[in-house]
N, C-alpha and C positions, 0 to 999 in steps of 0.2 A: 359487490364483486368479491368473489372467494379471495382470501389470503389478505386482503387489506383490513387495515385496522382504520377503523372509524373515531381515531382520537388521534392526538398531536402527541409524538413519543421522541424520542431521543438515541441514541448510540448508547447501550451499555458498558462503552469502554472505558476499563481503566489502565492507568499507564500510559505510555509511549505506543507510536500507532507506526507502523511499517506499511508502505506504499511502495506497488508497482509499478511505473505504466511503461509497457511495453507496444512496441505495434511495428510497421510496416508501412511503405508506401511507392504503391507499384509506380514507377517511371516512365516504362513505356508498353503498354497493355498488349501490344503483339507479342512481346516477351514471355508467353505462359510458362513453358516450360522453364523458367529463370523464376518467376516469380509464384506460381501454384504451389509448389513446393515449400516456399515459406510458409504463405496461408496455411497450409493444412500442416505444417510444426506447431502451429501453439495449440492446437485443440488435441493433439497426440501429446504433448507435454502437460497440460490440463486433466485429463484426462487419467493420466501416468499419477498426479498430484491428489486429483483426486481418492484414489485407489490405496494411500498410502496420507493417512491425513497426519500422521505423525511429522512426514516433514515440513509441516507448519503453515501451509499456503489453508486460510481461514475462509476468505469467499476471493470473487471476482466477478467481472463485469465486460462482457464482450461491446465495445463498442465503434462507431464509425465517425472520420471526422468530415469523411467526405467518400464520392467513389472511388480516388484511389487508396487512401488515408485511412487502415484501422488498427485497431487497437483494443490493450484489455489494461482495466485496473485491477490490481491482484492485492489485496490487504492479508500480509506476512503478521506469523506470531511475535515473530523477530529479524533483525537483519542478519542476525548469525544463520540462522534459518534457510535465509533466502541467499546467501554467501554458502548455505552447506550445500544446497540444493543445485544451486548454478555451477559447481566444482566437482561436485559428484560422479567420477566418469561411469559411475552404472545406470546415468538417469539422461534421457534423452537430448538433454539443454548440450548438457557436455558435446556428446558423438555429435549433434547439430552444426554447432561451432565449430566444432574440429573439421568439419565439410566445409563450413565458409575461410575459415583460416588459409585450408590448402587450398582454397580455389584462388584464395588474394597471394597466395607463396608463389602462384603460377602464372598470376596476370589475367587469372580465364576472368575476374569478376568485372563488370561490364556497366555498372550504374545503371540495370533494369530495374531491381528491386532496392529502397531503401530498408535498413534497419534502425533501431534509435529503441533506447528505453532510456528514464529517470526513474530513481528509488531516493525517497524519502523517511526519514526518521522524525516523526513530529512529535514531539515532548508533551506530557499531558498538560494541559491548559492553552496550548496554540490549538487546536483543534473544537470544533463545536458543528451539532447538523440538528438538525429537525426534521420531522418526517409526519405530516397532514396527508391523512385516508390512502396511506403506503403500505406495501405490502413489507417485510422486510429489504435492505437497499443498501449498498454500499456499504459503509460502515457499522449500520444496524443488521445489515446481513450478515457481514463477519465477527461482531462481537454481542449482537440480543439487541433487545430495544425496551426500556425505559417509560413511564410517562414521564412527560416532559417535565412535569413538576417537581420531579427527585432531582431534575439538574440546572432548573429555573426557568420560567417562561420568556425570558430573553436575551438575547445569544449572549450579549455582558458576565450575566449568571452562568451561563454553559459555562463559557470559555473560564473563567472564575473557578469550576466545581476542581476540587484535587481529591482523590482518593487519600485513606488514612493515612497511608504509608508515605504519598508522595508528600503529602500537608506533613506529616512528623518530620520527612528530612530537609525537606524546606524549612522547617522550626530549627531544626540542630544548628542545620548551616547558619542561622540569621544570629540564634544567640550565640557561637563563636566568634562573632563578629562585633558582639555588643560589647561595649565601655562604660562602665559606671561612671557617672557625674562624678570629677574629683580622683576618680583612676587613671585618665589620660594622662600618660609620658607629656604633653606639651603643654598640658593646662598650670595656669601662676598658681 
């Protein structure tokens, strides 16, 4: 199959990892003109992101949880990023918002369509994926892919891997903390 890798590889990320998941979830399906209009905001926001990779939106992932129920996972370079990008009033998300605001200022909004996102900040080492005969995907979509063996064949090892930088200030912080045998203030 084009674009699948025929080996077991891994996320190239290092760092801390920014999650989106954003979606929708129509109410009541007679409602189009209430709720079409959302749908077709996040693929004009997308779209808008793509175009401008500078402000930070790395991949994403259109997905469904059901017929009413969809949704996108969006992996940010950072949450300052994705905090500059959602405040930006030259970028679509903004003017969006500013439509549903004055619709709820006036009473007009009606419980046809829901709205809902979570954003996450996952610190390097709570995170770990694998990816058997994948094309790139998620997380190895928005930061490379790895064989799996630079970050250990089982998830233990993954979730385990720090990059230099985070493994150094992990070191700092631990020996600040360290007491010599015989240095302790409470020791006889």
């Amino acid at each position: 199959m084009p674009g699948t890798n025929a080996t077991r590889t891994t996320a190239a990320v290092e760092g801390d990892v920014t999650v989106l998941l954003i979606g929708m979830r129509i109410n009541h399906f007679w409602a189009v003109h209430h709720w079409l209009p959302v749908f077709l905001a996040m693929p004009r926001m997308l779209r808008e992101l793509a175009k401008d990779p500078e402000r930070g939106l790395l991949s994403h992932v259109l997905l469904t949880a059901s017929p009413r129920t969809y949704y996108v996972v969006q992996y940010w370079e950072s949450k300052e990023k994705l905090y500059e990008y959602a405040h930006s009033p030259d970028m679509f998300h903004h003017r969006a918002w500013a439509v549903i605001n004055r619709k709820e200022r006036k009473g007009q909004v009606r419980g046809h369509v829901g709205l809902w996102h979570e954003a996450y900040v996952v610190p390097e080492g709570s995170y770990e994926s694998i990816y058997a005969d994948m094309p790139p995907f998620g997380l190895a979509a928005a930061h490379g892919q790895v064989p799996l063996e630079r970050r250990g064949k089982r998830a233990r090892d993954r979730f385990a891997y720090r990059t230099r930088k985070t493994a150094g200030a992990a070191e700092a912080r631990t020996d600040k903390h360290v007491v010599a045998p015989g240095n302790a203030p409470d020791e006889g």
